[in-house]
DSSP file (Angstrom, degrees, kcal/mol; ACC not computed):
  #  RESIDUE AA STRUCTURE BP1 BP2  ACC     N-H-->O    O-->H-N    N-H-->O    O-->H-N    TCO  KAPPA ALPHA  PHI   PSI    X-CA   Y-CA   Z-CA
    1    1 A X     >        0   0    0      0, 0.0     4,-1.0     0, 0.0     0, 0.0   0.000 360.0 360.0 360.0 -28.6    6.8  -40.5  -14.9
    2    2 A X  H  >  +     0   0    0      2,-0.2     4,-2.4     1,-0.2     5,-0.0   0.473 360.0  53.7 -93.2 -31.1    6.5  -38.7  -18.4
    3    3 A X  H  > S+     0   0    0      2,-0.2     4,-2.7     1,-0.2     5,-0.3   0.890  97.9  55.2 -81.7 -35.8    3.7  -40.9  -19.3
    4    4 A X  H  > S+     0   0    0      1,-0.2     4,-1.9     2,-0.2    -2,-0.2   0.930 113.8  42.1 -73.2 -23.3    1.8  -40.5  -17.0
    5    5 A X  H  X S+     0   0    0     -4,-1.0     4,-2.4     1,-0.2     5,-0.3   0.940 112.7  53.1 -58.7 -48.3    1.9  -36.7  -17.6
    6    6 A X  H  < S+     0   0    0     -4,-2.4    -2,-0.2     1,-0.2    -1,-0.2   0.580 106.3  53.2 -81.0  11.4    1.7  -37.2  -21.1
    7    7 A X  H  < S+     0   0    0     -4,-2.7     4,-0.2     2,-0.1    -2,-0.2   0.873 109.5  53.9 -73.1 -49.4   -1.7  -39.5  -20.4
    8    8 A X  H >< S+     0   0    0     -4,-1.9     3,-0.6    -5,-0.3    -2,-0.2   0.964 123.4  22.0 -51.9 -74.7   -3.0  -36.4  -18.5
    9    9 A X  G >< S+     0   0    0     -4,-2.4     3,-0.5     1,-0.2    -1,-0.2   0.271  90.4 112.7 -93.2  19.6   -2.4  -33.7  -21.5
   10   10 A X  G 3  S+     0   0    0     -5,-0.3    -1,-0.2     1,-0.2    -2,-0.1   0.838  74.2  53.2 -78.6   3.3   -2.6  -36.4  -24.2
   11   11 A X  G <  S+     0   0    0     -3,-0.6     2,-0.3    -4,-0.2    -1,-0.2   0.494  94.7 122.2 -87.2 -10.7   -6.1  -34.9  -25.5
   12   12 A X    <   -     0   0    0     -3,-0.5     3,-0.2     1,-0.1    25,-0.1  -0.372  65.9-147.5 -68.2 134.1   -4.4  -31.4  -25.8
   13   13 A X  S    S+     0   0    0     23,-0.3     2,-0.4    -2,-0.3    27,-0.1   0.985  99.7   4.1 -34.5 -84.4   -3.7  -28.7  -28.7
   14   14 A X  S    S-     0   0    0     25,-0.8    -1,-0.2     3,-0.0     2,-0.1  -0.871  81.8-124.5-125.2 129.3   -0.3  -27.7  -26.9
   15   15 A X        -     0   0    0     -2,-0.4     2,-0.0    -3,-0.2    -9,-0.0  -0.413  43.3-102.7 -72.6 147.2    1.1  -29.5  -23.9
   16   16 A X        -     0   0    0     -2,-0.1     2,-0.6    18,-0.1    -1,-0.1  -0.321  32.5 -99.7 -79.3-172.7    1.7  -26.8  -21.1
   17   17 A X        -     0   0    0     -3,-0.1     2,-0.5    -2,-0.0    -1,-0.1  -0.930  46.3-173.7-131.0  86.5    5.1  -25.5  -20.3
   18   18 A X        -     0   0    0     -2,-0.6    -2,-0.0     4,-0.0     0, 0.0  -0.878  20.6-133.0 -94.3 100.8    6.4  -27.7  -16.7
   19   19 A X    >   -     0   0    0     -2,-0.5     3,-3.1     1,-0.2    -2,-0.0  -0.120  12.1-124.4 -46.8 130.0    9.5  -26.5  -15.2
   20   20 A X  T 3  S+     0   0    0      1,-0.3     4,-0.2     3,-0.1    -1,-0.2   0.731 106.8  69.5 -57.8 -23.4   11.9  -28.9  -14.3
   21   21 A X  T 3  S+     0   0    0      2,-0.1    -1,-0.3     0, 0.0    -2,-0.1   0.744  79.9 112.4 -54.5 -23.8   12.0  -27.5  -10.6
   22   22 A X  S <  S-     0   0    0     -3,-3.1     2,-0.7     1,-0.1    -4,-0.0  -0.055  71.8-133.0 -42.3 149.0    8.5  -29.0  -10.3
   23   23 A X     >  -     0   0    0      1,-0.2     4,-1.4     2,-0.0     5,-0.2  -0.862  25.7-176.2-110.7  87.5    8.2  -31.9   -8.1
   24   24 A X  H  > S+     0   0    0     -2,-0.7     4,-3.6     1,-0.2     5,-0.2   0.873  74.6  57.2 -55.3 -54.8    6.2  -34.4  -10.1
   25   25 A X  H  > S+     0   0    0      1,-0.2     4,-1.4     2,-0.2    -1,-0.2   0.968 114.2  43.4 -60.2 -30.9    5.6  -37.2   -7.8
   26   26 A X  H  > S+     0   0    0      2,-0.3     4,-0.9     1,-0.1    -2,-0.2   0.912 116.9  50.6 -60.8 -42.0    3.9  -34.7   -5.3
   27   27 A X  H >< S+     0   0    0     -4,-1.4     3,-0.7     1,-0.3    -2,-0.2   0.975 109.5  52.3 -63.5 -60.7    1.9  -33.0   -8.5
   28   28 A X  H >< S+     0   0    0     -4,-3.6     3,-0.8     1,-0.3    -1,-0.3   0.842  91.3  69.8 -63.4 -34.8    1.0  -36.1   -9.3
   29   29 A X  H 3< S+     0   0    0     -4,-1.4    -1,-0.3     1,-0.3     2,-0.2   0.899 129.8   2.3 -46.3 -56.8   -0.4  -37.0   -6.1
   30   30 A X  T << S-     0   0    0     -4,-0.9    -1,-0.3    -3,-0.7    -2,-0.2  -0.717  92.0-166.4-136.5  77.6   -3.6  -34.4   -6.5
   31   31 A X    <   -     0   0    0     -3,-0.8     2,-0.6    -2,-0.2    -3,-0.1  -0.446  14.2-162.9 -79.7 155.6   -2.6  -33.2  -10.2
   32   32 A X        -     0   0    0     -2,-0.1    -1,-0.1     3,-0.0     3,-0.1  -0.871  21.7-159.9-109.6  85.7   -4.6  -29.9  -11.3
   33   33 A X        -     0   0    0     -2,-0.6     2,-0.9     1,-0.1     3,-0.1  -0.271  29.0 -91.4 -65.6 164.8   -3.8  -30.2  -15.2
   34   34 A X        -     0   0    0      1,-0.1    -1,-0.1     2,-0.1     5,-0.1  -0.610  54.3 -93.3 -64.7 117.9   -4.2  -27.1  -17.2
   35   35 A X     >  -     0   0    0     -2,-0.9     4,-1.4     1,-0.1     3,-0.1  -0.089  26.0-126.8 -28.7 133.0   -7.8  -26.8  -18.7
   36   36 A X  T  4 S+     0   0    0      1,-0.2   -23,-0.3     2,-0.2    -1,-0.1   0.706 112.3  55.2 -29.2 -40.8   -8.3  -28.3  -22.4
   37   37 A X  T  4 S+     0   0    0      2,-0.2    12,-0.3     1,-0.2    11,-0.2   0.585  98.5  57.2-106.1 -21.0   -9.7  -24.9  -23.4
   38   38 A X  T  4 S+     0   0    0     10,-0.2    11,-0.8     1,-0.2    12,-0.3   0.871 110.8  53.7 -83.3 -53.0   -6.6  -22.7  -22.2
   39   39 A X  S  < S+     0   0    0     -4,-1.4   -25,-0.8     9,-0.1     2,-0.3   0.583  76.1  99.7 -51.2   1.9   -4.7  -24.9  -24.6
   40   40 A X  S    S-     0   0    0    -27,-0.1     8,-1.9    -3,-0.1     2,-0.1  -0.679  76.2-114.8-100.1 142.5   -6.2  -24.7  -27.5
   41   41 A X  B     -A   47   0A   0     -2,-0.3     6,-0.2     6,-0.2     2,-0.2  -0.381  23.9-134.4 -71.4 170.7   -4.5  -22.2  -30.3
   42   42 A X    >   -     0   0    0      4,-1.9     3,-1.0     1,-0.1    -1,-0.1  -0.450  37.7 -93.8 -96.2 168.3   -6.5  -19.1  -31.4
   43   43 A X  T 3  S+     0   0    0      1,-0.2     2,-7.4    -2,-0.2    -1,-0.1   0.976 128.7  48.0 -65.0 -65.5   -6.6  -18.2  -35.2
   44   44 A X  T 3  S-     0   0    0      1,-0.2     2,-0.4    -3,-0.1    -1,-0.2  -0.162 122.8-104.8-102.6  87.4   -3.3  -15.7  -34.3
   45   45 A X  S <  S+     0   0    0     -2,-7.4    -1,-0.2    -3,-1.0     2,-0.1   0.281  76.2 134.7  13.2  31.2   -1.7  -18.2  -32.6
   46   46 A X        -     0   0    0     -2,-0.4    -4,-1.9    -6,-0.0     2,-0.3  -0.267  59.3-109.6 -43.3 150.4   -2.2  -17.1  -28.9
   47   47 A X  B >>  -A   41   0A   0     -6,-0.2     3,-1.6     1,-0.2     4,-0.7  -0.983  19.4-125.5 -94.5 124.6   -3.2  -19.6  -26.4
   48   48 A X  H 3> S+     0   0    0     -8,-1.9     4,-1.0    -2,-0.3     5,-0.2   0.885 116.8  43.6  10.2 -98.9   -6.9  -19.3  -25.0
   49   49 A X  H 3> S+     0   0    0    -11,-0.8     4,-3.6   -12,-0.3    -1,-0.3   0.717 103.7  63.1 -57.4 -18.9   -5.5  -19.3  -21.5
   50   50 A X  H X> S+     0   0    0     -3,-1.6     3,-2.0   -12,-0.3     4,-0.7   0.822 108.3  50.6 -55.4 -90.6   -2.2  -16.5  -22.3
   51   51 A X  H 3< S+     0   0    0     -4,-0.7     4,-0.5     1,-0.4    -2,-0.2   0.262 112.3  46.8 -90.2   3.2   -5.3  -14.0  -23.1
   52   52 A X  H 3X S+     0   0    0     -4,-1.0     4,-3.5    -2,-0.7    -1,-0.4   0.763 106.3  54.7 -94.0 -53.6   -6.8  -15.0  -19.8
   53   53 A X  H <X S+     0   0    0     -4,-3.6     4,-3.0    -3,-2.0     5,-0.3   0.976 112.2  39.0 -25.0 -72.5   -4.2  -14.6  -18.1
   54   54 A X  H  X S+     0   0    0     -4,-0.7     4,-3.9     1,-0.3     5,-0.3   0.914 108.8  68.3 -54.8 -37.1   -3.5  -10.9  -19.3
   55   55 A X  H  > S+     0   0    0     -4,-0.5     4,-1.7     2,-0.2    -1,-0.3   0.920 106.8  35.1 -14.8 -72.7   -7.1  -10.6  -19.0
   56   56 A X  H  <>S+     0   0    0     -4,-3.5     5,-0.7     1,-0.2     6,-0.5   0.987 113.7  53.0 -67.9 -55.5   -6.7  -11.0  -15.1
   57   57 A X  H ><5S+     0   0    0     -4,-3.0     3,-2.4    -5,-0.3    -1,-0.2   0.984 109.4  51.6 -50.7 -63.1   -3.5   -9.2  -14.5
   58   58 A X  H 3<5S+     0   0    0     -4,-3.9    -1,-0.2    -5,-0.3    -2,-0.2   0.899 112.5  45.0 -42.9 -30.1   -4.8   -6.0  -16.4
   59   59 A X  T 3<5S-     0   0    0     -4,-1.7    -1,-0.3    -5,-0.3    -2,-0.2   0.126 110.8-127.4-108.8  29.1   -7.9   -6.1  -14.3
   60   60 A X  T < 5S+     0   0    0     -3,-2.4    -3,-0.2     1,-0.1    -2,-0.1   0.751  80.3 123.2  30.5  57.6   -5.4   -6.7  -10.9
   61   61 A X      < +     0   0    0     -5,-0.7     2,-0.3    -6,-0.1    -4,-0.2   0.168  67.9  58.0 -92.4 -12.4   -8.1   -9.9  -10.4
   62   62 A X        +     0   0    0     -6,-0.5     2,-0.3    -5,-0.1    -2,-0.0  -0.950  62.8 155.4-131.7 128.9   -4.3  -12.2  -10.5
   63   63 A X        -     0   0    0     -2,-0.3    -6,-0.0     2,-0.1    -2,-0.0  -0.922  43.5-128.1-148.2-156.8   -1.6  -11.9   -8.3
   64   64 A X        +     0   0    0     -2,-0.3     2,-0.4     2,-0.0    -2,-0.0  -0.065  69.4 108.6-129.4  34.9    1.2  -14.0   -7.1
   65   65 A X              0   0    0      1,-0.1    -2,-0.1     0, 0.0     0, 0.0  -0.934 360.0 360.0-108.3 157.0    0.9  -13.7   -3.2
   66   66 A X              0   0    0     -2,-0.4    -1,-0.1     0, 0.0    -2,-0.0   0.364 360.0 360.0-106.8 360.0   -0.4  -17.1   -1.5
């Protein structure tokens, strides 16, 4: 199972973060990988996609209800 994830982010800067509660074979069914471009470091070593993140949350554009 681990390859085929790491096939998925094997063109990435920094692999994302998957918590082991994740249910892989199900992810894997219709996986959404993390964008290339949210991975990649910054000169002070942020990630692209952290500073989107905060980005959204400051501007209450992100929230966590479904």
């Amino acid at each position: 199972m681990n390859t085929t994830i790491e096939n998925i982010y094997k063109d990435h800067q920094v692999k994302p973060y998957i918590s082991p509660d994740r249910d892989i074979e199900t992810w894997l069914l219709n996986p959404k990988p993390v964008p290339k471009r949210n991975m990649e470091l910054l000169e002070d070593s942020l990630l692209a996609g952290d500073i989107i993140l905060l980005w959204r949350i400051n501007f209450r554009t992100f929230t966590t209800e479904t």
